[in-house]
GUFIFI-586119 format. One record per atom (N, C-alpha, C): residue in three letters; z, y, x. Coordinates in steps of 0.02 Angstrom, whole numbers, plus 50000, padded with zeros to 5 digits. Layout:
BEGIN
alaZYX/...
END
This chain:
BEGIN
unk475445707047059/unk474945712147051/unk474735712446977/unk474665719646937/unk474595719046877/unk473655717746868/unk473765715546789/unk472975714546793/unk472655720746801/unk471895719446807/unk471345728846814/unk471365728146737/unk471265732546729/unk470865737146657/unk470585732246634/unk470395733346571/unk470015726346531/unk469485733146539/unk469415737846510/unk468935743946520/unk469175750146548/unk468595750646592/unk468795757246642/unk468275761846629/unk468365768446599/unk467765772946603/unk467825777846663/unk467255780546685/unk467615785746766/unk467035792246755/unk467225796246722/unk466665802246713/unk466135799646649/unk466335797046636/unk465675794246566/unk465455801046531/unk464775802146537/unk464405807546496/unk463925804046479/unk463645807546391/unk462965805046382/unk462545811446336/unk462235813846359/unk461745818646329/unk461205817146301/unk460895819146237/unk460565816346197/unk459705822446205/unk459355821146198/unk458625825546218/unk458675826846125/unk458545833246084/unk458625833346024/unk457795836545999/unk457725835946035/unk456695839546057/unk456615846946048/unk456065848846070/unk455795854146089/unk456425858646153/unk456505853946190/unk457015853746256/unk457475856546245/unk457825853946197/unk458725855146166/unk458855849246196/unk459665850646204/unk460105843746226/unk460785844946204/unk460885839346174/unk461615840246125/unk461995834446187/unk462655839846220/unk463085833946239/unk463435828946212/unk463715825546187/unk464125820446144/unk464595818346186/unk464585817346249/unk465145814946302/unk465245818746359/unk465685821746378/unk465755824846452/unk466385823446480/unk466075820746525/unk466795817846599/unk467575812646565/unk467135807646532/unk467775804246501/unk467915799246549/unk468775798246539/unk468995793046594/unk469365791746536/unk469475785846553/unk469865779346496/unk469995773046550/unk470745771846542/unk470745765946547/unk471195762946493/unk470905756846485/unk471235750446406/unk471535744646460/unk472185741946463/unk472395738446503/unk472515730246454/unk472315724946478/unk472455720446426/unk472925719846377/unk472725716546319/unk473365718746261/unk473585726346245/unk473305731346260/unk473435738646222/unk472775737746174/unk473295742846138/unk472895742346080/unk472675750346054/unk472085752246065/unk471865759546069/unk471475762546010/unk471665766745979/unk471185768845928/unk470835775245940/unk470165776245930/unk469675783845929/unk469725787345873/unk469935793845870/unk469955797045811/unk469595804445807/unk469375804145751/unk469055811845746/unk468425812045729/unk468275821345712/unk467905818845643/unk467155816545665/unk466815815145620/unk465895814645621/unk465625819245660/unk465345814345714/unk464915818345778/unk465385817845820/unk465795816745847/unk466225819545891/unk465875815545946/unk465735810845946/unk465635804346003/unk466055797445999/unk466365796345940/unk466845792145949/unk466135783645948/unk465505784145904/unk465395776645909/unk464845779445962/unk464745783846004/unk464445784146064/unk464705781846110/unk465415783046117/unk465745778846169/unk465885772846157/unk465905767646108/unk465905761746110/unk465195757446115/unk464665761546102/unk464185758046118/unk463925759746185/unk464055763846222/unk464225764046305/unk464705755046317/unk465195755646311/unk465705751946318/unk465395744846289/unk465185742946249/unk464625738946234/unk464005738346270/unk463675741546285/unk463245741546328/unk462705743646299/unk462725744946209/unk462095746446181/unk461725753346170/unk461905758446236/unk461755763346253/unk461915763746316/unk461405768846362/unk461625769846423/unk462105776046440/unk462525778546490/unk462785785346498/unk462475787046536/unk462275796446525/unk461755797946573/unk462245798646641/unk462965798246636/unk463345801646714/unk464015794946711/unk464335796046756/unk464875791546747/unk464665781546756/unk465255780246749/unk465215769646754/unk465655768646707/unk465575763046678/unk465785760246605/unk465885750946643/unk466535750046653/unk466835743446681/unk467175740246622/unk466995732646608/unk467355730946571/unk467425722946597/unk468095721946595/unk468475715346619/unk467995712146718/unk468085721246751/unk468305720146819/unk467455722946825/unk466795720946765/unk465965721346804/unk465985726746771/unk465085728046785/unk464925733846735/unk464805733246694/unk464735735946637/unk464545734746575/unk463935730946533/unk463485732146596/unk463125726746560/unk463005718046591/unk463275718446631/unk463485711546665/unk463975706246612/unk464655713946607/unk464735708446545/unk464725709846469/unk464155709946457/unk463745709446409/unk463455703146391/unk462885700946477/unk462445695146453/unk463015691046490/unk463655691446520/unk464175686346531/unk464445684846434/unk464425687946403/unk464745687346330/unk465535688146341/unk465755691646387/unk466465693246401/unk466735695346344/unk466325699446282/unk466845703246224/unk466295701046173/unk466375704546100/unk466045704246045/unk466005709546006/unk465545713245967/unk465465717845932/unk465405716745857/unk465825719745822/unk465675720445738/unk465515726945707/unk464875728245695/unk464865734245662/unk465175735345593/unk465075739545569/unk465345742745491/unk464825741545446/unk464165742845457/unk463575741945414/unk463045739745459/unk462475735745414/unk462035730245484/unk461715734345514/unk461445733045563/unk461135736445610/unk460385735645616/
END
């Protein structure tokens, strides 16, 4: 039996409230799966959603629609399990 997904996304959306009751989508209906050892890159330009969906996938945002699985739980299970690790680009 092959392994599951190290990450499984299934409908992942996340809509942002931009005030005075605007809402900017950034994610709609993404499915992803990353199978151990692939190696996947996000591309495209500023704004698109590309570090929205890793901090879904991280856990350091919620999605308002969809499930975000990584290595079999949900995402934030393994989070405080420490299943993965995050490096940003500039501190946070």
């Amino acid at each position: 039996m092959p392994d599951p997904s190290v990450v499984q996304l299934s409908g992942v959306a996340k809509v942002f409230a931009t005030g005075e009751g605007r809402r900017t989508t950034a994610l709609e209906s993404i499915n992803l799966d990353i199978a151990r050892g692939e190696f996947v890159s996000l591309i495209g330009p500023s704004g698109c959603g590309k570090s929205t969906l890793l901090r879904i996938i991280g856990d350091l945002t919620s999605p308002t629609g969809g499930t975000a699985v990584v290595n079999g739980k949900p995402a934030a299970q393994a989070r405080r399990d420490r299943d993965y690790g995050m490096v940003f680009q500039a501190p946070v």
